[in-house]
Structures are given as structure tokens and as C-alpha cells.
N, C-alpha and C positions, 0 to 999 in steps of 0.2 A: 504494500500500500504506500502509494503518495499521496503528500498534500500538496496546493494549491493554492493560492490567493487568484479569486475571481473578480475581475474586474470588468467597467461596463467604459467604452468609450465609443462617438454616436450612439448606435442603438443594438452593436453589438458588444457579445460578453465575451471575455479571453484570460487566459491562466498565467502564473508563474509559478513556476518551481519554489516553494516558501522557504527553500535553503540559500535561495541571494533574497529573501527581503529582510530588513532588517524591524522596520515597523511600517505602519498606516497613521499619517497626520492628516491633518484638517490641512485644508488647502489656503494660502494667504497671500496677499498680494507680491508677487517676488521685484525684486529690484533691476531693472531692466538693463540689458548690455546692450552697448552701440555694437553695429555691424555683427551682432551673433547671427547664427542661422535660424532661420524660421520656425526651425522647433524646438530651439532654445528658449524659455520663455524670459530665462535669468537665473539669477541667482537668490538661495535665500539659505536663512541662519537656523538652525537646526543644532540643539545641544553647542553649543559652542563652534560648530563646522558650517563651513560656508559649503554649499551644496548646488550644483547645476539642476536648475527645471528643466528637462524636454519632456515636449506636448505630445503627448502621446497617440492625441486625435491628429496634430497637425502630422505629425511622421507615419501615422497608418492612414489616413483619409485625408491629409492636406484639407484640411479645417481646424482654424483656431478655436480652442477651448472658451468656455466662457467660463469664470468662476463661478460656483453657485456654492448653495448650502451644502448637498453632496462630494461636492471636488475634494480629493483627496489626492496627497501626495502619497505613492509607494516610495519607501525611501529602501533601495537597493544596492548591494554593493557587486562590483561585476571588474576584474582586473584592478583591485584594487586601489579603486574608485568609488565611493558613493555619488546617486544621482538619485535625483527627486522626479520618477514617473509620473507628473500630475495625468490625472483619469478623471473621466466624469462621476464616477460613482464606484467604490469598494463594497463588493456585495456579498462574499463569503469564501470562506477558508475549507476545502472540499477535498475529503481523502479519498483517492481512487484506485483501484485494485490495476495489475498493471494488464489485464484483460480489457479494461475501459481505457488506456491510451491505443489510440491505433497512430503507426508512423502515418507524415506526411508527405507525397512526393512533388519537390518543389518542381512546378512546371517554370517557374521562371527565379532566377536570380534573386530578385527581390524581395522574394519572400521566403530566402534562405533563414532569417529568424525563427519561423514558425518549425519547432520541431516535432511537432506530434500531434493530435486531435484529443482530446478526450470525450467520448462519448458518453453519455451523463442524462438519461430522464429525456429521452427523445430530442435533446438538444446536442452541436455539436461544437464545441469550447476547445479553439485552435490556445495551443500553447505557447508559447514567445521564453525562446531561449537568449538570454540576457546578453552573453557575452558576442554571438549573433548580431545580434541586435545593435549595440554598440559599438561594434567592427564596422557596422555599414553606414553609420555614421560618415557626417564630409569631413569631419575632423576630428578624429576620438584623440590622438597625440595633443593636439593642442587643445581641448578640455581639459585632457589629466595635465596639462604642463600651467594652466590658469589655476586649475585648482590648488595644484601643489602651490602656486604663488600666495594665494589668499589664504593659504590654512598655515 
């Protein structure tokens, strides 16, 4: 059995492996950088750590997030890094037998992230491997080399 952190960004729902989150914060307004990428939202202060937001809607659906009551940051560590996943909504922590992931085959590059499906109660809950994810980024070296500046 694994767990999960289910998350809802648009109007669909998507997993982490709960071994890179470190916690689920209330979402707040972050400190905005010149010339970051678009699904950077910024930066915010966390236990003492300065922390990069990317918009998790803008990087899977190229639509910016709006804060609401819901928004949540996933604060995840992935190479040695923490980054603040803002999501529209954090919706449940879901143990799944490893019967219920089925592999995913990437048809395109792109969505080399996604490594698995979890099949779950008639729905199907694509997974997003972190370190993935943050590779495909336009600049993951120069995130980690700002961050190391500001912490």
C-alpha cells in the first residue's frame, strides 16, 4: 500500500507520492519576482525558508491560479529543494494497494511527469512524479541556485 496526497487543480484531481510532501499550508499572497517564468508565482516565507511558488494550474493547463479560500500550498521537497505547489484545493491523503496504480505510457514528452494512474472508485487520479516534474522545468538550476541565495 501507498499513500497519496490528492489534489484538485481546474477541475481535475491528481496525486503525489506523500514521501516528497512535507506538509499542506493555507495559501497566501506570495511576493512576486521580476522576469520569473509564468508558473512561478514567487516567493514566500515558510518556517523560517524562503520557498518558490509554481502554479500548478499555470504549468499543467497554462491558466493562472486565483487564490481563494481553498488554495493550498503543497510544500514538497524534490533534489533537495523545497517548492510550494500552490493547487486549487487539497482534498485527501488516499492509501492505495499497488493493484490500483496502473503504469502510464507517455505518448508525448510532456507528460513524462505523470508516472502512473491510480485507479480509485470509478475515477482515474494521474500521478505526478516530482522530481519529473521539476526537471522539465525552463530553469530548475537557476531556482535551486536563487534559492540557495535567499536561505
Amino acid at each position: 500500500m501507498k499513500k497519496y496526497v490528492i489534489f484538485q487543480v481546474e477541475k481535475g484531481d491528481f496525486a503525489l507520492p506523500i514521501h516528497g510532501v512535507i506538509s499542506i499550508e493555507k495559501a497566501i499572497t506570495p511576493t512576486i519576482l521580476p522576469q520569473a517564468p509564468e508558473y512561478m508565482r514567487g516567493i514566500v516565507k515558510i518556517r523560517e525558508e524562503t520557498i518558490p511558488v509554481i502554479d500548478m494550474n499555470q504549468l499543467l493547463f497554462s491558466n493562472q491560479s486565483l487564490l481563494s479560500e481553498t488554495s493550498r500550498y503543497i510544500l514538497v521537497e524534490t533534489d533537495d529543494i523545497h517548492i510550494c505547489l500552490l493547487v486549487d484545493h487539497s482534498k485527501e491523503i488516499l492509501e492505495v494497494s499497488d493493484e490500483g496504480v496502473v503504469p502510464f505510457n507517455h505518448m508525448e514528452s510532456s507528460t513524462n511527469f505523470i508516472e502512473g494512474i491510480i485507479n480509485f472508485d470509478e475515477q482515474l487520479i494521474p500521478i505526478i512524479n516530482l522530481t519529473r516534474l521539476f526537471n522539465q522545468l525552463s530553469n530548475p538550476k537557476t531556482i535551486r541556485e536563487q534559492v540557495e541565495k535567499l536561505n
